[in-house]
N, C-alpha and C positions, 0 to 999 in steps of 0.2 A: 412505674406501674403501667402495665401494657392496657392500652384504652378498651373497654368491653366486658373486660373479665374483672370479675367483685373479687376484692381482697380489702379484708379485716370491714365488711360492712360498706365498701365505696365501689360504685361504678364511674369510670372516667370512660367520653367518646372526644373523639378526635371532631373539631368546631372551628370555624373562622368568622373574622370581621374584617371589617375595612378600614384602611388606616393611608390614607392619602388615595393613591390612585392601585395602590395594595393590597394582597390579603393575607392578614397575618394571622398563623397558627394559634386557637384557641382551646384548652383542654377543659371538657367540662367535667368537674366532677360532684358526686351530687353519693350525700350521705343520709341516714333516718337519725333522728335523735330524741332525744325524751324530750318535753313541751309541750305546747301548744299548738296542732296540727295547723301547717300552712308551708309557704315557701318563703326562707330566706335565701336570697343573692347577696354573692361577696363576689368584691375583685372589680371593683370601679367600673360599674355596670352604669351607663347610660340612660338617657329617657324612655328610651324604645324599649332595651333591656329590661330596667325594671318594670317595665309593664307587662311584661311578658309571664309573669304567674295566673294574672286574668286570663292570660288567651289560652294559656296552658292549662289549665282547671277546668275552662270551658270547652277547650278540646280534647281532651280528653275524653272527656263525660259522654260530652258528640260523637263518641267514636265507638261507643262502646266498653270502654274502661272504667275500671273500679278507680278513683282518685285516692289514693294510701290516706287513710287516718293518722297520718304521722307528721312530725316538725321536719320535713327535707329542707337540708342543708345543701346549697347549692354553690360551689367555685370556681370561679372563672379564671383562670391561670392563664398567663402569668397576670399576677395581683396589680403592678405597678402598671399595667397598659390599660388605656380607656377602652371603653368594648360599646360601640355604638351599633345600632341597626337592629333591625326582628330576625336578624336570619339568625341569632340564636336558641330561636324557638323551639325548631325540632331537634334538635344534638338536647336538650334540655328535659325533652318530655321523653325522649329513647332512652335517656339516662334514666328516669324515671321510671317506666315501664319495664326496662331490664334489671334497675333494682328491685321492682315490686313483684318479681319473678311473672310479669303478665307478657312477655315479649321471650323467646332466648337470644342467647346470647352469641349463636355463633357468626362469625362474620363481621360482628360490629367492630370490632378492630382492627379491618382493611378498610375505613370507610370514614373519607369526611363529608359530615351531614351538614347542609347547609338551606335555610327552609323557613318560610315563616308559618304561622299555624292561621285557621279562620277558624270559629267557634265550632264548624262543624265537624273537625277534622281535617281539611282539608290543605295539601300544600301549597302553601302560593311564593310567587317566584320573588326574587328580592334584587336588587341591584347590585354590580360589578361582577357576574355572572363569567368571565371571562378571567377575572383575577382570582376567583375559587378555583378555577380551572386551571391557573397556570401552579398556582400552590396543592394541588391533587397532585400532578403530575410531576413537582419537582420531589413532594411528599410519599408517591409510589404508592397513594391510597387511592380508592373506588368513591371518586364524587357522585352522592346521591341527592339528588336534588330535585326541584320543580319540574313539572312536565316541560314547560313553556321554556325555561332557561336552557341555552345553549343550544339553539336548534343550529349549531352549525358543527362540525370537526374543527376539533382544534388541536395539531400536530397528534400525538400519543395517547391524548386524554382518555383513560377509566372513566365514562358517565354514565348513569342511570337516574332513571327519574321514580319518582315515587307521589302517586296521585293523592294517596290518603293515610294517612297515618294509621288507619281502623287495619288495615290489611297484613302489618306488619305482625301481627300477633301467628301469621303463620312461615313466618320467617324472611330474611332478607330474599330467599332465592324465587319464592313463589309467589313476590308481590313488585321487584323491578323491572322495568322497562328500558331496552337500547335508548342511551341518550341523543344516538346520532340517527337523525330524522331523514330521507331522502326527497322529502318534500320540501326540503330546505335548499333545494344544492344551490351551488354558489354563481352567478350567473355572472358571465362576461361580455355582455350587450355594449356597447360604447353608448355615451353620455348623446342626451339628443342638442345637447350645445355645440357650437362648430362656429368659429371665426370665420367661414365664410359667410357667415351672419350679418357681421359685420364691413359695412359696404362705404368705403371711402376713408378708410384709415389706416395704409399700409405703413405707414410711417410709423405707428404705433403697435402697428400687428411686429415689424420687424423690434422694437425696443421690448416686449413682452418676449420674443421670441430669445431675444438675449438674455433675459432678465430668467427667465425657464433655463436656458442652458449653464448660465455663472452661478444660479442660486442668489441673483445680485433683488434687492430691493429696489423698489420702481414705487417713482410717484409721479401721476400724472392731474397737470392742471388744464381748466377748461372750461367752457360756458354749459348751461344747461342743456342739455339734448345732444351732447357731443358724440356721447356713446361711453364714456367711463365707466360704468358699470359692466353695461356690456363685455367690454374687454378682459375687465378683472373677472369677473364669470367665467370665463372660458380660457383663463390661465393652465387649469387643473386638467384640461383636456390635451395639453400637449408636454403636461411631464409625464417622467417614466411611469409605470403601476410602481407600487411597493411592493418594498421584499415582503419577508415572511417578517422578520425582527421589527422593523417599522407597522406591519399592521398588527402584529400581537400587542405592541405596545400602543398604538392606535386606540384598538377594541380594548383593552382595559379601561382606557381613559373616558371612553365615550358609555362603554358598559357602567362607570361609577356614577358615570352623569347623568346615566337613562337618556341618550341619544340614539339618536337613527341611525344601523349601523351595516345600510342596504349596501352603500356605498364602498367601506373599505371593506367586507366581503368578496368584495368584487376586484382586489385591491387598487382603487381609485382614489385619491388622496384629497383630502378633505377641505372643504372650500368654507370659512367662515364668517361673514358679516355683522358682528355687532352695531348695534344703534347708537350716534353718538350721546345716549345716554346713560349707557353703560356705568357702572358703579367700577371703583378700582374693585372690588372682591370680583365682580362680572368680569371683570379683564384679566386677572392674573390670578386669581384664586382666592379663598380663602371663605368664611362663614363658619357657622359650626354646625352639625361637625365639616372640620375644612374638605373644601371640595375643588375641584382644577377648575382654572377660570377660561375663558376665550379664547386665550395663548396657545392651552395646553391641548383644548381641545383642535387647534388650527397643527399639534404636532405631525409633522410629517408634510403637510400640506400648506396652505396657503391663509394668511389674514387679509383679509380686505375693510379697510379702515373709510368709508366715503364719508363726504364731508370730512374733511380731517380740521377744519380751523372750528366746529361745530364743537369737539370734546374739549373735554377741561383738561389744563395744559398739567394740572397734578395729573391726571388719569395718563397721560400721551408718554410722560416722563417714565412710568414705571413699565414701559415696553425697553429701555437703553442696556438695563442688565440681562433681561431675558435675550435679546436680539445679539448679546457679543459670548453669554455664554452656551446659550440653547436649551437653559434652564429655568425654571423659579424656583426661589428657597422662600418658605414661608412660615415662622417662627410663630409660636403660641406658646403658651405657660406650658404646655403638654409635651414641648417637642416642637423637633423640627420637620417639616413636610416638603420636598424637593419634588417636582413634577415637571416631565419632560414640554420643551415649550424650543421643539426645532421647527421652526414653520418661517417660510419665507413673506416679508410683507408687503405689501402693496396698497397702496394710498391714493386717494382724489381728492381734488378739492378744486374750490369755484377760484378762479385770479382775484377777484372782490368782493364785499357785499352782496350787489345783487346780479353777479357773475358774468356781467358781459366785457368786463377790461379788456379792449385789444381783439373785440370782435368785430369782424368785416361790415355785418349788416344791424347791428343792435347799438345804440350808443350808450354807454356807461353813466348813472345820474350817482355815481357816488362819489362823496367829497374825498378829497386827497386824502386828510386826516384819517378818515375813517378805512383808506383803502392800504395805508402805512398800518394802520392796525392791527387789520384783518391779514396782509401778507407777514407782518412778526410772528402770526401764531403758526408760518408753515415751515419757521427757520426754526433755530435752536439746535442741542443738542442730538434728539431725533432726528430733523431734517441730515445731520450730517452722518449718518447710519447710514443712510436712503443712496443708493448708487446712480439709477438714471433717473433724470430726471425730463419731462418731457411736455409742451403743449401742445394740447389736444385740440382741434378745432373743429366748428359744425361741419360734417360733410355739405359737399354741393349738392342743392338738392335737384342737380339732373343725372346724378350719380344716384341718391337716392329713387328717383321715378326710373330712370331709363332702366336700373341695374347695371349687372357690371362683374367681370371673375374677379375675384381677389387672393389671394394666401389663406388656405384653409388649413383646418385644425391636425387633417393625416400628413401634409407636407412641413408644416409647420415642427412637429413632431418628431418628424423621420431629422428635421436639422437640428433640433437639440440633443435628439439622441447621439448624433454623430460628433458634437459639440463633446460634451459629457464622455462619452467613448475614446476620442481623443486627447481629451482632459487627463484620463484615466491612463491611457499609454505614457505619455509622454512623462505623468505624476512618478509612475513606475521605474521608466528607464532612469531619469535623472535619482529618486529614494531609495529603489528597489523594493517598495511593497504600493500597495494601491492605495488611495486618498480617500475618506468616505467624509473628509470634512464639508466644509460650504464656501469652499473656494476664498478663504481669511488668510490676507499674508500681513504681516505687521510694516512693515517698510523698513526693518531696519539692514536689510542691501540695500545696494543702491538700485534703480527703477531698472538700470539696461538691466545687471546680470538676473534679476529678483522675477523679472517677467520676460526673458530674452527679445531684447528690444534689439534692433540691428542697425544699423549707421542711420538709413533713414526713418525709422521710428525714432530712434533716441533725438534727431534734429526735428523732428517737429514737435517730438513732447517737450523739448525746450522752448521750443515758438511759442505755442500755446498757450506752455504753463509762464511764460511772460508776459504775454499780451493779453491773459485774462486775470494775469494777479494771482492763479493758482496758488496757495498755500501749500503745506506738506500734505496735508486731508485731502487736499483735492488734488495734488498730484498721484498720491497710491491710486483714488477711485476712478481718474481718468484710463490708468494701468490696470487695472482689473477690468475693466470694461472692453480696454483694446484687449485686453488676453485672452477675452471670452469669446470675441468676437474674429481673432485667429485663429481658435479653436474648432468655432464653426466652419472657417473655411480648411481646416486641417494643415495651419501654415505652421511650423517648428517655432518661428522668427515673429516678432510682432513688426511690422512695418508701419510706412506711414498713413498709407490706406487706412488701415486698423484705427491707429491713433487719429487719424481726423474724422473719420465716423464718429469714435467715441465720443468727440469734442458736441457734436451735434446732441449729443442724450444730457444737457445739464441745464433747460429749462431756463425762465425770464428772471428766476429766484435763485440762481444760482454762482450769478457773478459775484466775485471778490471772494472767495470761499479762503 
């Protein structure tokens, strides 16, 4: 039954909801029957959903419209899928309207409506505004929707907006609006963060700078006032922008969330900081209806975890699956829910209790016991995810007074792009296509041929990885780190250079690995 056109007494419109960080195909159809005048909903209709005869009887009314004297029959197909949100408000009352012959009907069948109603007629805009959009367009339908939704172009997108529901009574062509606004354009200003902000921490600016190029994860430990915040801040200002595939999927996820989405507009990749009191549902997803958690929302961009011995080691543990496959799966009675969760991580935390272990000018009042404690919750599982690792310590403070140049954020930049760039050649000649992974090699070559290590790389990664007890785990992440770090200087071969750098990124919590 083609949506718009009545046959045998039904009108069906083309309708969407939300269904993880998606929006999937809703057909509404909507019949008169003998009874008792009112609205039944069928088809596993939600909270929101079944509220929705109120707001539709009262908008109605508000608009100008005669409310049918009749029992409408209302279906929401497919039957077996839950249908959560208000944006089935208007596809419901247009059904309505074009059943009760007070609207025509032509056009409505190029057209998914998606919209919530206010008593007075009025459209108001609804969440994941980006994900109707991408289901218009794979749909080859005309999204009509909120003024306010989607003030940006989005590839090919059919949009129009519709202010009021009252106006449709003289058809779809003589009451929408271009959905694409030019008061919206997309602006490409650079971020006013800049590592040369940061003043006395090359040693850290260069481990960021690698951890930006490998896609490798970084944890840095340190006393209070170090600057660790600092630096994770301004990670996001020296990776690439995003494609276009990375920020479509981006703006889904953050459109579902009702996030700010000033940023990947602009396409700037996403810098996220939760508190460590974060819920597991906060971190990885889930509620009802389920929604993308911390992870997902960091996809493409970056998680920054400070205080990291502060979260619960339940909460720290459900980042191990998402970090090895770039995804979360998240199971309910309903179904399963899969949300992208590619974001690279980056973590702080104090060396102690009360953070000054191993500081120049502060002395330490914390008992051994309690300082054994506090350093178990930065190991484990997670800890061996985490690639460099580094301590960060107070700059000098005639470093701070005097000033001083340091490695700023467009130089910094220009080396991971050449990092990456090279990455990408070399991925090529040896596979013959290019690598969009995150730089994950399992180990099972051996270290020289798996990261072309050369006579003298291969004899120091032995040195090394003996005289610090290396394990198999810490032999690959010492090899990824020189690899990244060859890359940078665009060398074919990892040498020894390479490998004793890397040796320097594995922090005071990382011997015996």
């Amino acid at each position: 039954m083609s949506a718009g056109v009545v046959s045998g007494g039904t009108v069906c419109i083309h309708a969407a909801c939300i269904r993880g960080v998606e929006a999937q195909p809703v057909t509404v159809e909507v019949s008169f029957s003998g009874g008792i005048p009112g609205i039944s909903l069928v088809g596993m209709a939600g909270a929101a959903v079944s509220e929705a005869s109120v707001r539709i009887r009262c908008a109605l009314r508000g608009a100008g419209y005669e409310f049918p004297r009749r029992s409408i029959i209302v279906n929401l197909a497919p039957a077996d899928m839950r249908k959560t949100g208000s944006g089935l408000d208007l596809p419901i009352a247009v059904a309505i309207l074009a059943l009760s012959s007070q609207i025509p009907l032509k056009d409505l069948d190029s057209c998914l409506f998606v919209g919530e109603l206010s008593l007075d007629g009025a459209v108001m805009p609804v969440s994941g505004d980006v994900a109707y959009a991408v289901l218009a367009r794979e749909s080859r339908l005309k999204l009509v929707t909120a003024p306010s939704m989607l003030p940006f172009p989005l590839g090919d997108v059919s949009c129009s907006h519709l202010r009021a529901i009252g106006s449709l009574r003289h058809g779809l062509d003589s009451c929408l609006q271009s959905g694409l606004e030019p008061s919206m354009a997309v602006t490409t200003d650079l971020p006013a963060l800049d590592f040369a902000d940061v003043m006395g921490q090359e040693l850290a600016k260069r481990a960021l700078l690698i951890a930006a190029a490998g896609e490798l994860g970084l944890m840095m430990v340190g006393p209070p006032g170090s600057g660790k915040t600092m630096l994770a801040e301004r990670l996001t200002t020296i990776l690439p922008p995003m494609n276009e595939v990375e920020r479509q999927q981006a703006l889904c996820i953050h459109s579902v969330a009702r996030e700010d989405v000033d940023g990947l507009l602009a396409f700037r990749r996403p810098f996220r900081s939760p508190h460590h009191s974060i819920s597991a549902a906060g971190l990885v997803g889930g509620g009802r209806p389920v929604r993308p958690g911390e992870i997902s929302l960091a996809h493409g961009g970056v998680l920054f975890l400070d205080e990291l011995a502060e979260f619960p080691s339940s909460v720290l543990q459900l980042l191990r699956q998402p970090l090895e496959s770039g995804t979360v799966r998240i199971v309910r009675a309903d179904g399963s829910y899969v949300f992208p969760a590619h974001f690279q991580l980056v973590v702080a935390s104090n060396p102690c209790p009360c953070g000054y272990l191993g500081d120049r000018e502060v002395q330490c009042s914390c008992q051994p016991s309690a300082i054994s404690r506090y350093q178990a919750k930065l190991g484990g599982p997670l800890a061996d995810r985490i690639d460099l690792r580094i301590d960060v310590c107070r700059p000098n403070p005639d470093v701070l007074v005097e000033g001083g140049l340091g490695a700023d954020s467009k130089s910094m930049k220009e080396s991971v792009e050449i990092g990456r760039a090279f990455r990408a050649r070399r991925t090529k000649r040896s596979s013959g296509e290019l690598s969009d992974g995150w730089n994950r090699c399992d180990g099972v070559e051996g270290a020289v041929s798996a990261y072309d290590l050369d006579g003298g790389g291969s004899y120091s990664l032995l040195a090394v990885a003996r005289s610090s007890h290396l394990t198999g785990r810490g032999i690959i992440r010492l090899c990824r780190i020189a690899r990244t770090i060859a890359d940078i200087n665009e060398c074919d071969k990892v040498g020894s250079e390479h490998i004793l750098e890397a040796a320097m990124y594995r922090g005071r919590c990382s011997d015996a690995e």
